[in-house]
C-alpha positions in Angstrom: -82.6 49.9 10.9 -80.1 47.4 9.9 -77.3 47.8 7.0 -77.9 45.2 4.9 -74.6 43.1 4.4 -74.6 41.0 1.3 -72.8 37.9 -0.1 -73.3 36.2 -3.5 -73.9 32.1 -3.5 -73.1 30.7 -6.9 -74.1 26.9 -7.3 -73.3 24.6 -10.3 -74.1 21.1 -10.9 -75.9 18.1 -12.6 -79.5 19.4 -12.3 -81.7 17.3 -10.0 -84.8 18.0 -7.7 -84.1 19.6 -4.7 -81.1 22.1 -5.2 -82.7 25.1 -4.7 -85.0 23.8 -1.3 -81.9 22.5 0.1 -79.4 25.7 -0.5 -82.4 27.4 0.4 -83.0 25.9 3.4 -79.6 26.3 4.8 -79.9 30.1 4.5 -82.7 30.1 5.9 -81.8 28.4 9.0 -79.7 30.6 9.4 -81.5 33.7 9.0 -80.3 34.8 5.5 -82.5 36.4 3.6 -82.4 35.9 -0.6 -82.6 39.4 -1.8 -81.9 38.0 -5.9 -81.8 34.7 -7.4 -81.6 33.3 -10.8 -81.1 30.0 -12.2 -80.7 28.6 -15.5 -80.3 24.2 -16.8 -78.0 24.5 -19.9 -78.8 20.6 -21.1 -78.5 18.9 -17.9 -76.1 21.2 -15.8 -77.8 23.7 -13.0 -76.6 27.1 -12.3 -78.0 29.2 -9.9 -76.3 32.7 -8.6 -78.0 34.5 -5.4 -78.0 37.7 -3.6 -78.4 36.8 0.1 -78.4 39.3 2.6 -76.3 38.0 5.7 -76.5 41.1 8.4 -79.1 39.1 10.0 -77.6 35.6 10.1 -76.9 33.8 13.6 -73.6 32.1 11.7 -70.8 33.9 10.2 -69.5 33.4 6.6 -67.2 30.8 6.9 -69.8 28.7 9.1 -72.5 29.5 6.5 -69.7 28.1 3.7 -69.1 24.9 5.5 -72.6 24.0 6.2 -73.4 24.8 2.7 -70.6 22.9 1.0 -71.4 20.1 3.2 -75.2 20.1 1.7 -74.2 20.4 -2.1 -71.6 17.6 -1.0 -74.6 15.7 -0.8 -76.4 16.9 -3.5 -73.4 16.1 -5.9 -73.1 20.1 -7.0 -70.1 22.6 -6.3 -71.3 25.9 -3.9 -69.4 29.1 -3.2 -70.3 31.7 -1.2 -68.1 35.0 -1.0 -69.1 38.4 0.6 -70.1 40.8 -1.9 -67.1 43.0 -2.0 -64.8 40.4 -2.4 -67.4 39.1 -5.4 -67.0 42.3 -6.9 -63.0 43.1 -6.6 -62.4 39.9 -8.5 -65.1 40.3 -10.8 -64.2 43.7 -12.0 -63.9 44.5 -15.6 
């Protein structure tokens, strides 16, 4: 059995149809797997953090980040991807 490896992918943006199929559909391509996901439109700005497990993916992290920045390039909304641990060092309280 696999370890499961984990990143978060945080996504923020004018809301508009289609954010989550496309960011979705990049991970999927690439074989990562959303283990969490919520989203919430304050007015009209879209936020949506995710869990994604990555063990399984055919593209590392950095390929995963530039294919997904290159897709909310195009849907006009800022993406970030980090590894879990990194998430969590800067995030600690």
């Amino acid at each position: 059995m696999c370890k499961t490896e984990r990143a978060v992918v945080t996504v923020i943006g004018k809301d508009r149809v289609g954010i989550v199929a496309n960011i979705s559909s990049v991970l999927a391509n690439h074989n990562v797997n959303i283990l969490d996901i919520s989203q919430t439109i304050m007015q009209d700005l879209f936020a949506m953090i995710m869990l994604v497990d990555i063990s399984q993916s055919d593209a590392d992290l950095s390929e995963l980040r530039k294919e997904l920045e290159k897709r909310a390039e195009e849907l006009g909304v800022q993406v970030l991807i980090q590894h879990e641990d990194i998430f969590r060092f800067m995030h600690r309280v």
